[in-house]
Phi, psi and omega in degrees: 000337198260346170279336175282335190300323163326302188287340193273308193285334162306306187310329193279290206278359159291295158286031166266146186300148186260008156257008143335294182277310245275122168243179186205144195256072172260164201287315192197150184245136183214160200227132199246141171098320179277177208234302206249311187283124180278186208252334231231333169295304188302279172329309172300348171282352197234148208266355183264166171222138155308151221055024169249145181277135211216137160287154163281332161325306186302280222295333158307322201268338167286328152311335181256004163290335192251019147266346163266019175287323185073039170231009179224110143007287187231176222167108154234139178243120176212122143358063231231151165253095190261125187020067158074033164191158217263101164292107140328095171246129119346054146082277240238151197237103176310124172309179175272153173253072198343105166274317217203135154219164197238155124215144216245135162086000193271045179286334153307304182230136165333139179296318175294330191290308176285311171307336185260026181244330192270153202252354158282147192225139160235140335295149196181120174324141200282128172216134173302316196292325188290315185302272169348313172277336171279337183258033134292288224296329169307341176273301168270049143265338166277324198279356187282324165293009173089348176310046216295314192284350215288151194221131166264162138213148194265131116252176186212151180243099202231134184286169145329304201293341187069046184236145186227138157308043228257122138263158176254125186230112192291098161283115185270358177071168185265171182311098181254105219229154165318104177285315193207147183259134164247164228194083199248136160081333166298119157231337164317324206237118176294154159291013117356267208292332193292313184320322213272356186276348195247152167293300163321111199256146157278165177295141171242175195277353177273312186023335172294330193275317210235352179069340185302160198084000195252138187246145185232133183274354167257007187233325181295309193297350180248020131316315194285328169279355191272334173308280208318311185296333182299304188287037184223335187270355176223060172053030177230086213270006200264355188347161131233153157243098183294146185295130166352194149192100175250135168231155207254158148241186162058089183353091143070331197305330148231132212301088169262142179234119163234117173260116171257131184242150159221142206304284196060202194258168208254154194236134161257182166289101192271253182281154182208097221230132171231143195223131141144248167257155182211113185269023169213161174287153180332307199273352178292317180293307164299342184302322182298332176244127201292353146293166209212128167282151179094008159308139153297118196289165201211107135296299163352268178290001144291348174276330165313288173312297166320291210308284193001296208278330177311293192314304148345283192293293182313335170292350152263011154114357196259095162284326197268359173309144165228146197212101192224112193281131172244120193260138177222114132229158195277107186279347191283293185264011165084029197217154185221112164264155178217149170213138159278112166267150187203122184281132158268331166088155180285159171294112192244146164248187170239112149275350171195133187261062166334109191241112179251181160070358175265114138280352199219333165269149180313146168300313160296001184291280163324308175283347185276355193258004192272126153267035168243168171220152188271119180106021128269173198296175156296137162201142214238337149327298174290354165271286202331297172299025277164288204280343177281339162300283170336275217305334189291329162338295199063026138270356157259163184258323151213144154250146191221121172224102173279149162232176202213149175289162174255219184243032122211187188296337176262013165240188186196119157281132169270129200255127158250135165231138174216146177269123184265138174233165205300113195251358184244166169199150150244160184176121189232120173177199175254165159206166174240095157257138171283019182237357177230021156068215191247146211225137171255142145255134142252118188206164161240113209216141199239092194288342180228101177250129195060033203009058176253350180085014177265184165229117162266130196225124155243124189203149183207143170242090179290137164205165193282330177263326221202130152275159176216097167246138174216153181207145184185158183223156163226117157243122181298340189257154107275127179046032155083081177204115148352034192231103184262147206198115195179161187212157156213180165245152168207150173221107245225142160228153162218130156281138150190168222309336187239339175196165172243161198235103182258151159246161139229132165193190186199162191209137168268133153251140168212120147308122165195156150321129201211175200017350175186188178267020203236001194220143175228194199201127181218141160289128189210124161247146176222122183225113205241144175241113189226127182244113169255151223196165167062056168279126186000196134246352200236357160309172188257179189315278184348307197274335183298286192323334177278017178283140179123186181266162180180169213242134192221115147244134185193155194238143180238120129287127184244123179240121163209136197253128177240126160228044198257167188284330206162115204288345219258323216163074205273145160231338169229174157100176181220184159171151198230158189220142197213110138246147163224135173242139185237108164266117173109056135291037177127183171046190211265333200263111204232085163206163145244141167315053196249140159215140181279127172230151196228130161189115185232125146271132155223154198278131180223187196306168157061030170091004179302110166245144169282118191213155180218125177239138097298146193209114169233138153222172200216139174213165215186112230237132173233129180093255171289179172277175189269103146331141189279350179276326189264004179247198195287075183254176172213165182116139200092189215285335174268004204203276166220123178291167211033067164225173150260146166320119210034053125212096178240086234141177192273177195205110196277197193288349138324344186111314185291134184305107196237013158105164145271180171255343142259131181240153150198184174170165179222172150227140214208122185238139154260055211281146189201159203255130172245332139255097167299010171270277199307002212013057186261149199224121177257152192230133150208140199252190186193152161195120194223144197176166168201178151221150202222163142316168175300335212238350158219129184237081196216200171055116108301131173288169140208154168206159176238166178155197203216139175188171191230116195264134180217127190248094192280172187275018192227013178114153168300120177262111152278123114262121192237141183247107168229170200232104163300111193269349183211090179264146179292189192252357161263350173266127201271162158333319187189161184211130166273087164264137162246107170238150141229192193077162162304153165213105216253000000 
């Protein structure tokens, strides 16, 4: 036995490779094969030179250099001997040079769509690893549009020229959407309430339109946190929320998602601390956060609260405060002490209010809407309230408001950027309302003109019911002064069933501010010639007597307080409006005028808003009767829905609609995003309201309904569906209002 193992260990060392040992004297190093690549590249990647002595380590470790150059397939090295001297030869087999890519089977999503996700670029060198990522980024795109089976797969075609073709060719499979989210281990939370935290939707019956149901897989993972922040807002900080278990049914055609949670025990509040600079007594500072010990714990509201003492601070001049909640829990006793640590950071001014990104608009435009000043402390209340004045302008697409060190430690800069969209427009075309028929426009209309922030409107409307001319100018700042100060002329024809209406008149406004900055107080004088003319014959007396011309001068007082987050397009916030108009300044028409207006949103889940609007008025004729044009009518797309537009209201004995001296009505919204890229918006509603004489106020109206809001590239589209809950025998069932286009 020990001889053989001898003789077996010579044979081993005997047929061991002889470039083991092996060094080389070369003459010269040279590079074989390339094409695209120069020679002077390749070499420079690598540490040998020639007339140097050289290993095969070395020689090892220079392939893999020129092989992370990332242009070759292949890479060999050898050692040939030419006249009497030992040459280094190189190799190397050029990757393809990506001319063209294709793709097949892609009939769901675009072609165009798919180039801007994939990471192969032409022309470029061929890299398996780039192929690879592009037909990932193509899969989640398929899997966003819900395509979950769809299979990518790559070839390549390389020419003479050593150049390829590469397509990518899809099978897409059938459509694959969320039947159902399912729910192991939840007891706190109905599968309801877990659903309504998420993004991620089971399928509906629009599901074509809206896309809900389509599973995204980056969109399920910030779901698992939002489970997760639900159970930590009502104290069960030990939750786990487990990664998905998705499976296909319905031959592969649609989705089940089972999410398992464990729970664990519920955490209270124990100590409540606040450690560090404290520019108040203690307990004054804690007052800001709305936990309590022995309270169930909140993340939510410990985040709140930090924001508060954050805000606190910086509202006294601390930009630079850290408010850092530091937590110990107790597993023994269910409990979280918590203490605030807190930096105040030094006391800052603003030294310069920086304004970037306005081409056309002014810098004083922007600055005048600013509550901050330059040499005053910091508050980081007034930059908030700063950037919701900008965005409220509605001359940007964004505002962005930053701060910056100042040229020392006790300043600070205010960074204002903003993206300017478009504030001016033309526009010649049509629109359909079901209460004006087909309506032709034109208009021109500028919200910031001579990018001073003035507003100019020119417009005209044709329609089969009703004309429109207008012209008007506004400035909100007059003479750089808080003061709106603007007019306009019109000229109005209207029809309807018992009579027609011509206006010409024109109105001053003057504007200013009054108790804060969330509240104005606006002047409107109107001085209107007005004929009413083609009356029935089968109207009732009230409407015969207004026929003929008569003269309307009057002053309107206005009060309205906006506290909404963005004037444009509200999700919080209220407004209330107070008018009175006072008639028989001059002219034939002697009445006032009151009206209350109302209105609060608030933010509700999943991107949802809640709005309550009311409107109650009175009008009240001293000297004549109140014009039958002046009084209260309601019903339609503006008032109370499934009625028809004006008559909703008293009615004489004819039958005929004869306005009230009282209105009053309310509307109660769900607003919900249903595309959000498109910004299409689905509504359903309650609406309940009348109008009456002075001396009877009863009959309350109702309606219900649903409808889809779209601010289309042709103007804001309604179409809204209301449900008459108690219709009279002269009244339908229901009412389809539609308007789109402008409508002045």
């Amino acid at each position: 036995m020990i001889k053989r193992a001898l003789l077996l260990l010579v044979l081993l060392l005997w047929t061991a490779p002889l470039w083991a040992v092996s060094e080389y004297q070369v003459a010269d190093i040279v590079v074989s094969g390339n094409r695209r690549v120069k020679a002077d590249s390749i070499l420079n990647a690598i540490s040998l030179h020639k007339g140097q002595t050289v290993t095969p380590p070395q020689i090892d470790e220079a392939i893999q250099a020129i092989y992370k150059l990332g242009r070759f397939s292949d890479v060999s090295a050898q050692v040939e001997l030419q006249n009497n001297a030992q040459i280094l030869v190189f190799q190397v087999t050029e990757r393809p040079l990506v001319r063209n890519v294709k793709y097949e089977g892609n009939e769901e999503i675009g072609t165009e769509r798919l180039q801007g996700v994939v990471t192969l670029k032409v022309p470029d060198i061929y890299d398996p690893y780039e192929v690879q990522k592009s037909i990932a980024a193509i899969k989640a795109e398929y899997v966003k549009e819900g395509y979950y089976a769809a299979e990518i797969t790559s070839d390549s075609q390389v020419n003479d020229e050593n150049e390829a073709l590469v397509t990518f060719r899809v099978a897409e499979g059938k459509l694959v959407r969320i039947k159902e989210l399912r729910f192991e281990g939840n007891t706190i939370f109905d599968a309801g309430e877990l659903r309504a935290a998420m993004d991620t939707q089971e399928k509906w019956m629009f599901s074509w339109l809206t896309g809900r149901g389509n599973y995204d897989e980056a969109l399920l993972e910030q779901d698992l946190e939002r489970i997760t922040d639900l159970y930590f807002n009502r104290g069960y900080i030990r939750v786990k929320v487990r990664k998905p278990v998705i499976s296909l049914v319905d031959d592969r055609s649609h989705m089940l998602v089972l999410i398992q949670i464990d729970e664990g025990d519920q955490y209270r509040i124990g100590k409540i601390d606040a450690v560090g600079d404290l520019i108040d007594r203690k307990g004054e500072i804690l007052n800001h956060l709305q936990l309590r010990p022995g309270d169930v714990f909140s993340r939510e509201l410990l985040r709140k609260g930090v924001s508060k003492i954050t805000d606190l601070y910086a509202d006294k001049g601390y930009a630079y405060a850290n408010v850092s909640p530091l937590s110990r829990v107790d597993d023994a006793t269910k409990l979280v002490d918590l203490a605030l640590e807190i930096e105040q950071g030094p006391q800052v001014s603003v030294e310069r209010i920086n304004i970037s990104g306005n081409t056309k608009t002014r810098d004083k435009v922007i600055r005048r809407e600013m509550k901050v000043v330059e040499g005053d402390l910091f508050n980081a209340s007034a930059l908030k309230r700063s950037k919701a004045r900008i965005n409220n302008l509605g001359y940007f697409e964004a505002v962005d408001v930053t701060t910056s060190e100042g040229s020392k430690q006790s300043l600070v800069n205010v960074d204002v950027n903003v993206k300017e969209r478009s504030t001016g427009t033309f526009s010649i075309g049509a629109g359909y309302s079901s209460v004006d028929g087909f309506v032709g426009q034109g208009s021109i209309t500028q919200e910031n003109f001579l990018g001073r922030g003035l507003k100019l409107n020119l417009a005209a409307s044709l329609g089969s019911e009703s004309n429109t001319y207008q012209i008007g100018l506004t400035d909100p700042y007059f003479m750089d002064k808080n003061l709106t100060l603007g007019f306009e002329l019109y000229k109005t024809s209207r029809e309807w069933d018992d009579f027609s209406r011509d206006a010409t008149g024109g109105a001053l406004k003057l504007g200013m501010p009054v108790l804060d900055d969330y509240s104005r107080a606006l002047f409107v004088y109107r001085y209107e010639q007005k004929k009413i003319y083609d009356v029935s014959f089968f109207a009732s007396d009230d409407i015969k007597d207004e026929e003929g011309k008569s003269t309307i001068s009057s002053i309107t007082s206005t009060f309205t307080r906006d506290t909404t987050d963005y004037r444009l397009d509200p999700s919080s916030g209220q407004v209330f409006e107070a008018s009175w108009e006072l008639a028989g300044i001059g002219g034939d028409e002697k009445f006032n005028k009151y009206i209350l207006d109302y209105r609060h949103f608030w933010p509700a889940f999943l991107g949802t808003v809640v709005s309550a609007h009311g409107q109650v008025g009175y009008v009240q004729d001293w000297g004549d009767e109140v014009p039958i044009d002046e009084r209260f009518y309601l019903g339609g797309i503006n008032t109370i829905r499934g009625f028809d537009s004006r008559e909703v209201g008293p009615r004489d004995e004819n039958g005929d609609y004869t306005g009230g001296d009282m209105e009053a009505y309310a509307n109660f919204e769900w607003i919900f995003p249903l595309a959000k890229d498109m910004g299409i918006k689905g509504v359903t509603f309650f609406d309940v309201g009348n109008a009456w004489d002075t001396d009877y106020m009863s009959d309350w109206r109702y309606s219900v309904g649903a409808g889809i809001r779209w601010l289309s590239p042709l103007g804001p589209l309604r179409l809204e569906w209301g449900y008459n809950l108690d219709p009279e025998e002269w009244e339908d069932n229901a009412r389809l209002d539609f308007m789109i286009g402008r409508f002045f």
